[in-house]
C-alpha positions in Angstrom: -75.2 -77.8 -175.3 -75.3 -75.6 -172.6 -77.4 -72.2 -173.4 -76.9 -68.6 -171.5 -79.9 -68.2 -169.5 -78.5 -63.9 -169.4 -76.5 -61.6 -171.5 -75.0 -61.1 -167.4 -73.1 -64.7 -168.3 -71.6 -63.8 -171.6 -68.3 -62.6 -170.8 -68.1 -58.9 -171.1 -65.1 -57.4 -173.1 -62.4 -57.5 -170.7 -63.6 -61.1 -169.4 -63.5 -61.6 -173.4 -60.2 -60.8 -174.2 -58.2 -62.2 -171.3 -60.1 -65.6 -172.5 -58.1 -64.6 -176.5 -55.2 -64.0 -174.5 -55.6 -67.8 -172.5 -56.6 -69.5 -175.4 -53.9 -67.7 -178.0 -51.3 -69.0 -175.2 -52.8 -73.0 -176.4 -53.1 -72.9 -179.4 -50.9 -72.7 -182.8 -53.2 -69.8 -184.2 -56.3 -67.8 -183.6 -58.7 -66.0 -185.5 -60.9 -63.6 -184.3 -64.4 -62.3 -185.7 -66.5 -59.3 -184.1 -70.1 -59.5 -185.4 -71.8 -55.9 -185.1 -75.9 -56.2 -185.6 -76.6 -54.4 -188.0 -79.3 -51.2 -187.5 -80.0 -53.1 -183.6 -80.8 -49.2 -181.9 -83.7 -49.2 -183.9 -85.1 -52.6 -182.6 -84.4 -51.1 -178.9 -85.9 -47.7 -179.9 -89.0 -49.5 -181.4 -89.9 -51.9 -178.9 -88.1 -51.3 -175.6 -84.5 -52.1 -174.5 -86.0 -55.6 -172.6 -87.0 -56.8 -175.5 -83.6 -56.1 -177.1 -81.6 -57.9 -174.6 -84.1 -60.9 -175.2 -82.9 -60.4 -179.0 -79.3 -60.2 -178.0 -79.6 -63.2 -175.5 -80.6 -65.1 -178.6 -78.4 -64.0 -181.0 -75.6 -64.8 -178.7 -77.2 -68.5 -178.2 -77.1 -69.5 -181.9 -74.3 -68.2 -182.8 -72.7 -70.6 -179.9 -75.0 -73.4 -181.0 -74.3 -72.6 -184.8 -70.1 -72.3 -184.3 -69.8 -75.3 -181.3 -68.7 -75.3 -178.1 -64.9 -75.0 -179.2 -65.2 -71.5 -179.5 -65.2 -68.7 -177.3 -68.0 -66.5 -177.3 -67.9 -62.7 -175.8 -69.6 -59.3 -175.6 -67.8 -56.8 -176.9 -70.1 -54.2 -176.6 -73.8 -53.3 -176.8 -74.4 -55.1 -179.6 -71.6 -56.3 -181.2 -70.0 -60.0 -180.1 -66.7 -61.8 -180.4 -66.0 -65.1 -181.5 -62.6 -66.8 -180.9 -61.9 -69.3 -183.4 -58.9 -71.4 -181.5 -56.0 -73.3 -184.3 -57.3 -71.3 -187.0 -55.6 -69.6 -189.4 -57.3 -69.4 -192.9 -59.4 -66.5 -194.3 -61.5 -69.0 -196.5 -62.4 -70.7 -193.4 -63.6 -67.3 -191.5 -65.7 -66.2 -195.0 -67.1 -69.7 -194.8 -67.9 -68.7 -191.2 -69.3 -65.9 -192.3 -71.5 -67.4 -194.9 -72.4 -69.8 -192.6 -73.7 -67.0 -189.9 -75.7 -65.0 -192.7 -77.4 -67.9 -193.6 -78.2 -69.5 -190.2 -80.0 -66.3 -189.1 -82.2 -65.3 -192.5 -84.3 -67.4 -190.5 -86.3 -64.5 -188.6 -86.3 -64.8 -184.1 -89.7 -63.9 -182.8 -91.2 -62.4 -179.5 -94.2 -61.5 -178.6 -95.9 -61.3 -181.6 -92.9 -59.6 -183.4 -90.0 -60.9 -186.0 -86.7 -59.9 -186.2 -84.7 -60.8 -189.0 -80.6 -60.4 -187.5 -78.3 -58.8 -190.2 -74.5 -58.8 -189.3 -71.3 -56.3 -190.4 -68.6 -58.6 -189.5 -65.0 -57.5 -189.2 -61.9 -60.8 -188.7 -59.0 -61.0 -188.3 -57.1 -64.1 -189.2 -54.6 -66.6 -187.9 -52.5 -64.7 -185.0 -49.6 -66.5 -183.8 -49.6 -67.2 -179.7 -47.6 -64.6 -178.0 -49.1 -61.5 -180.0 -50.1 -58.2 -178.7 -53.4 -58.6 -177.4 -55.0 -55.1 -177.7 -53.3 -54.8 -181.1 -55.0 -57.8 -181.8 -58.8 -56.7 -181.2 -58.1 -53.2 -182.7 -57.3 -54.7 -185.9 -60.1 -56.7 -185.4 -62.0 -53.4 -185.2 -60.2 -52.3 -187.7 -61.3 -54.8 -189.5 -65.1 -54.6 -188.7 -64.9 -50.9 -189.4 -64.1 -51.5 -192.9 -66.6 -54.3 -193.4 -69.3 -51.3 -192.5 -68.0 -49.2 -194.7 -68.3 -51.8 -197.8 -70.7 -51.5 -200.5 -71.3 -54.9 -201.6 -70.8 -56.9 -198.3 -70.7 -56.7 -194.8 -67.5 -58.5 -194.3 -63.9 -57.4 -194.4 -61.0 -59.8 -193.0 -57.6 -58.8 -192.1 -54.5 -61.6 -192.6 -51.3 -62.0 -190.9 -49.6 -60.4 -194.3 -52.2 -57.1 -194.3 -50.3 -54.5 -192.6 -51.8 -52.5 -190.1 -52.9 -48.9 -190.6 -53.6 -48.0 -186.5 -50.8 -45.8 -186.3 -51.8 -44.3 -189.5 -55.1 -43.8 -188.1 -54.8 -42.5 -184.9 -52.5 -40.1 -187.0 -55.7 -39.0 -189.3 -57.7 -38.0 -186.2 -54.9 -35.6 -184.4 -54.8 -34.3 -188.2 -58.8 -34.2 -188.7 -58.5 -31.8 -184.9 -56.5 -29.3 -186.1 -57.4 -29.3 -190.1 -61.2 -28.3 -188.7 -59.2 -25.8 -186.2 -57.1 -24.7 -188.9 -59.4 -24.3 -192.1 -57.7 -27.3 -193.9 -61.0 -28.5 -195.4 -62.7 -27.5 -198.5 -65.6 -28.2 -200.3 -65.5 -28.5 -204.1 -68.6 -28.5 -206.2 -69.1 -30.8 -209.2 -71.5 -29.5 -211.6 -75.3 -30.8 -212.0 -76.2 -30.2 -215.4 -79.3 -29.7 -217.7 -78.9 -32.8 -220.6 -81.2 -31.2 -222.9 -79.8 -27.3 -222.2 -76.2 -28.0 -220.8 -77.0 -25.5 -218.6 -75.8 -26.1 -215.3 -78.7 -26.4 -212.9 -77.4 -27.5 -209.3 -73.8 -28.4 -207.7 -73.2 -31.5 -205.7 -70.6 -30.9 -202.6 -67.9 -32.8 -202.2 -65.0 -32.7 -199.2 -61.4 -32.1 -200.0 -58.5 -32.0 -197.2 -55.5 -29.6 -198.1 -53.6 -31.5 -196.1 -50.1 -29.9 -195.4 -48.1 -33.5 -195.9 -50.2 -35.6 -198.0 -51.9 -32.8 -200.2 -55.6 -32.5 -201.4 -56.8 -36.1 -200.0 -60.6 -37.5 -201.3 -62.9 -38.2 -198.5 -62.5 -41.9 -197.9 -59.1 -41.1 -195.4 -61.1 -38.1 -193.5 -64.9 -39.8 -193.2 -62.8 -42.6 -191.4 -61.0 -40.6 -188.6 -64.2 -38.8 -188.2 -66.0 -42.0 -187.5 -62.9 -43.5 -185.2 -63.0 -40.0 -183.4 -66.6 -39.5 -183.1 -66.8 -36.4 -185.1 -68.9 -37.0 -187.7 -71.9 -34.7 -186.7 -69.1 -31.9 -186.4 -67.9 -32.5 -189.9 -71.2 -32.7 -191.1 -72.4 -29.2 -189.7 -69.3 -27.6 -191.1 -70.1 -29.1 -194.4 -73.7 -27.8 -194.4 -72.4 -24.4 -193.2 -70.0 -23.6 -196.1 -72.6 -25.5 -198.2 -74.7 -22.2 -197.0 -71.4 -19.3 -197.2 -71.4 -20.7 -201.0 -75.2 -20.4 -201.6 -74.9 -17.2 -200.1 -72.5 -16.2 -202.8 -74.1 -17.5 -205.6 -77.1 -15.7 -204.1 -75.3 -12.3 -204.7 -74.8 -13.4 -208.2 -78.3 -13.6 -209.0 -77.6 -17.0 -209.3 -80.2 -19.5 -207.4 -78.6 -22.8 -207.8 -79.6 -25.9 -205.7 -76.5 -27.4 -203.6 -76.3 -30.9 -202.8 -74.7 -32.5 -199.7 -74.2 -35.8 -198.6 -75.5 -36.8 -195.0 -74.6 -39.2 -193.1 -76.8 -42.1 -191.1 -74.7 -40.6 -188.0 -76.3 -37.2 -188.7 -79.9 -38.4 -189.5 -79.9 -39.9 -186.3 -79.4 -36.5 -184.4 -81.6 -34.5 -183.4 -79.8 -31.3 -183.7 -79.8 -31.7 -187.8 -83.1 -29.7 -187.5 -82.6 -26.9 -185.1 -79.2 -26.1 -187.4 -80.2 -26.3 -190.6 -83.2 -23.6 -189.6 -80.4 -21.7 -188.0 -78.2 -21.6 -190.9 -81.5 -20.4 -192.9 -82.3 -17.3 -190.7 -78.4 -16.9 -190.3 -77.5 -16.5 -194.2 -81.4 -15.5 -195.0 -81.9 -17.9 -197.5 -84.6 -20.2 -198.2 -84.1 -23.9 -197.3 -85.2 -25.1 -200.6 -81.9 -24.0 -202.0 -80.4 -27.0 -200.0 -80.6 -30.8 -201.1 -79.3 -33.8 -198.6 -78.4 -37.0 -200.0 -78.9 -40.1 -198.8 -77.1 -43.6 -199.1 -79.8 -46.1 -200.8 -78.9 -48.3 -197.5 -79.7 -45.4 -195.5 -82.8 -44.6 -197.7 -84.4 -48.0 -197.1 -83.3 -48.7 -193.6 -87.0 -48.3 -192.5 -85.9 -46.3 -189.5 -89.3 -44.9 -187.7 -86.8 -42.0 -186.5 -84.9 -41.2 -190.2 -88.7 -41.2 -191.4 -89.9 -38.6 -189.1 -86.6 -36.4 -189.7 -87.1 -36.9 -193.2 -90.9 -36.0 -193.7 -89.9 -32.7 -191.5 -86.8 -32.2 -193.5 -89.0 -31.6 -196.8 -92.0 -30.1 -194.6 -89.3 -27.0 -194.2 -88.6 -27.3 -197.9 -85.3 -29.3 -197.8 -84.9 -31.5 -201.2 -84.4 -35.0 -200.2 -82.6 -38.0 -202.9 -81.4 -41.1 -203.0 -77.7 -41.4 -204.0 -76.5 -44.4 -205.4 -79.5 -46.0 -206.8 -79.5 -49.7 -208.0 -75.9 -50.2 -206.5 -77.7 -51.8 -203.8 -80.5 -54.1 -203.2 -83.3 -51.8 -203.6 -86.5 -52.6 -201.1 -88.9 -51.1 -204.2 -92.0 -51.0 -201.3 -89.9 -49.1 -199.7 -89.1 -46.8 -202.0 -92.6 -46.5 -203.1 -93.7 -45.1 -199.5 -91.0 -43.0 -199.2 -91.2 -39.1 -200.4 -88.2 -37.8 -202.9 -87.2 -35.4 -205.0 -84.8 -37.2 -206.5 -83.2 -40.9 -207.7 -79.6 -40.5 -208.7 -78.9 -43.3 -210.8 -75.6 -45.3 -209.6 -72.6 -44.4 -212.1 -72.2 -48.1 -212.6 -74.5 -48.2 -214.8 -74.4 -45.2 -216.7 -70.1 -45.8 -217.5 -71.3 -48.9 -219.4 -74.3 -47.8 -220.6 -72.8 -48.9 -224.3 -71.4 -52.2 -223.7 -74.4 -53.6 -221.6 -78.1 -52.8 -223.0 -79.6 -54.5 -219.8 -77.9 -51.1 -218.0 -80.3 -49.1 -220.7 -83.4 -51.2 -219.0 -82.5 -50.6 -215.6 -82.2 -46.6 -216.2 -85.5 -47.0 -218.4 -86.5 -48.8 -215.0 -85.6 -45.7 -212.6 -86.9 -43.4 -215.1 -90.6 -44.9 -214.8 -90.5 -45.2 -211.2 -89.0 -41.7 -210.6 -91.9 -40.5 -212.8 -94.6 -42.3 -211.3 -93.3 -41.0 -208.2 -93.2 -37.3 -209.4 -89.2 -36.7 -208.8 -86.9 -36.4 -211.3 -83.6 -38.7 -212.0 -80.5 -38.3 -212.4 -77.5 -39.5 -214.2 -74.5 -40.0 -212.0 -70.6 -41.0 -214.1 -71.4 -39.6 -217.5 -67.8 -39.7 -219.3 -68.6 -39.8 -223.3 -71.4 -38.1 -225.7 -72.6 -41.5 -226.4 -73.8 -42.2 -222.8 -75.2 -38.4 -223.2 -76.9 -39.3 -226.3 -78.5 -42.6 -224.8 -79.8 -41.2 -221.2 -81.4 -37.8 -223.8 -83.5 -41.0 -225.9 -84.5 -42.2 -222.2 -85.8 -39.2 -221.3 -83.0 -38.4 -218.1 -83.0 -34.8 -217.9 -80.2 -34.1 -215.3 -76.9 -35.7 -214.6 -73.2 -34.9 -213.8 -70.0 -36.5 -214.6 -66.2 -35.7 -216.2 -67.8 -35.4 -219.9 -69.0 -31.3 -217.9 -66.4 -31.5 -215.4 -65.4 -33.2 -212.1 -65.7 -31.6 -209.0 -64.1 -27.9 -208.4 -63.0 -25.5 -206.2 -66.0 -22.9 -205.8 -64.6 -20.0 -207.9 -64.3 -22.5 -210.8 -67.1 -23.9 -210.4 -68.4 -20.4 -210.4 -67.1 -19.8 -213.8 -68.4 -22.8 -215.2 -72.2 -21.6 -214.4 -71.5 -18.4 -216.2 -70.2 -20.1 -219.6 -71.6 -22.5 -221.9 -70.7 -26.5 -221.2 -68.7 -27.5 -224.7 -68.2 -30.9 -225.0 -67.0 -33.0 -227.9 -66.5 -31.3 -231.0 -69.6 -29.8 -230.9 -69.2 -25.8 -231.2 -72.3 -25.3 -229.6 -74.0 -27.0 -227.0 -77.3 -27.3 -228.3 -75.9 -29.9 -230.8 -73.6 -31.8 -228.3 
């Protein structure tokens, strides 16, 4: 079986997709897969873009040598490929493909003394009649691949002839996500962070809301996506830090000094600007950085990135709290973990919801709540909903958490209120016995 000899021979993506466009004009059906590698800028950034492309070269070989010669094989770009799967038009097929893939390439490629173990997102899209719209056809397949990077549990997401396309939808999302940031559309609502032992609340986690004039107050999910399609996701991050520090400074002329949380993205961890504006947006509001806490994505957390490292030991060197959202949803690299400095674990609301049907869940906080300690940073409880689950995560020794049994998240001058009052939940008429 002939081999590529350069990543020069593999067709690029427009060579790629007039071969689709040939190949759906012979056959009954086609499916199409684009396999992103997974974390690849780090490999380049690490040990030089040559030895990349000798990465890449390889990558591209056995996937060819792993799929056959039938299909077509294509760059899409940097480092995601396409495979054309020709008279195919069943999604079990493409998972099996996929399987198939993840498998075939746990086996680690090696230059020079160093190993690379390939790990794929991989977007499909399956069984396209001959005679479709070709560049519909790859941006579902983005689409598609999009999605699969945005799942929690797997790196795969597949799109069928029945699954109707939400481009137009889309593309309408990023005109709106423009002019919502030009027009003050977005809000942050705070959910409350809350003392188990006290009730008190002790910190507020933000969270994005769009007022959006059609569609209302939309969650996240919607918003994060057009800001990903449209490239703006280090200007919707820097807003959200920014009224992250107009609400501090409020609470601040309170006399109340509570800890805000925000969620940061890999996109914005990978910037070098985060720095340079969260030390503006100190000096600017003249408060003290240690009032802010970022949370990360356990992926994120434990994506051994030399750069997310550095930024992260200089994040905490200026006084900036640093968790881990999500943890145990994951797999979670425990070495990793172990070199890595935190303030916080934020145990995944999984298991806290069915903390009373599944003792195992008890173990696994028992679990977080050792390591956190041994560790010297605290845990929290993420998704508590009943006194019970309150009552459990007090024996364990959990001293912070949030969820609807306080509240769920609020506009500001609620949540303001709710700082000033006590937290009454159950029939308890004082919170001391809740």
């Amino acid at each position: 079986m002939s081999q590529h000899t350069s990543l020069a021979t593999i067709p690029n993506r427009y060579a790629f997709i007039d071969s689709v466009l040939k190949q759906a004009s012979q056959s009954t059906s086609i499916s199409l897969m684009l396999v992103d590698v997974v974390r690849f800028s780090d490999v380049t950034t690490s040990l030089g873009i040559h030895v990349g492309d000798r990465f890449l070269l390889e990558i591209a070989n056995r996937i060819q040598h792993l799929f056959g010669q039938h299909v077509l094989i294509g760059r899409i770009s940097g480092d995601v490929f396409g495979i054309v799967f020709p008279n195919e038009n069943k999604e079990t097929v493409m998972r099996q493909m996929f399987e198939r893939l993840v498998e075939h390439f746990k086996t680690p490629m090696h230059y020079d003394g160093t190993a690379f173990i390939a790990d794929f997102n991989v977007g499909v899209v399956c069984g396209e009649d001959g005679g479709f719209e070709i560049t519909a056809f790859v941006s579902r397949a983005e689409s598609a691949l999009k999605q699969a990077k945005e799942n929690k549990y797997e790196n795969y997401f597949a799109l069928t002839k029945s699954d109707k396309s939400n481009t137009g939808r889309s593309l309408a999302l990023k005109a709106d996500l423009k002019r919502a940031l030009a027009q003050n559309e977005l809000e942050l609502y705070y959910q409350p962070k809350v003392d188990l032992n006290t009730l008190e609340v002790v910190g507020g986690e933000c969270l994005l809301r769009w007022n959006h004039p059609l569609d209302g107050v939309l969650f996240p999910g919607p918003l994060i996506e057009a800001a990903e399609s449209y490239n703006m996701m280090n200007e919707l991050g820097y807003w959200t830090l920014e009224q992250a520090f107009k609400a501090l400074a409020e609470l601040d002329g309170l006399k109340m000094p509570i800890v805000l949380s925000v969620n940061i993205s890999p996109t914005q961890l990978y910037d070098n600007q985060l720095i340079p504006t969260l030390t503006m947006l100190s000096d600017t509001y003249g408060l003290p950085l240690s009032l802010i806490e970022l949370e990360l994505t356990e992926d994120v957390a434990l994506s051994n990135s030399l750069m997310v490292k550095k930024q992260l030991d200089e994040l905490r060197s200026l006084g900036v709290a640093i968790s881990v959202d999500d943890f145990g949803k994951g797999y979670s690299n425990l070495a990793y973990i172990r070199d890595l400095d935190l303030d916080a674990l934020k145990i995944d609301k999984s298991f806290v919801m069915e903390l009373e049907a599944h003792p195992v869940n008890r173990a696994i906080i028992e679990a977080a709540k050792v390591i956190g300690h041994a560790k010297g940073c605290s845990v929290v409880a993420e998704g508590i909903e009943t006194v019970e689950q309150l009552h459990i995560l007090r024996e364990v020794g959990v001293s912070q958490g949030q969820g609807y049994l306080f509240s769920r998240a609020v506009p500001f001058t609620e949540f303001v209120q709710l700082t000033q009052q006590e937290i009454i939940i159950g029939s308890s008429p004082r919170r001391a016995q809740a």
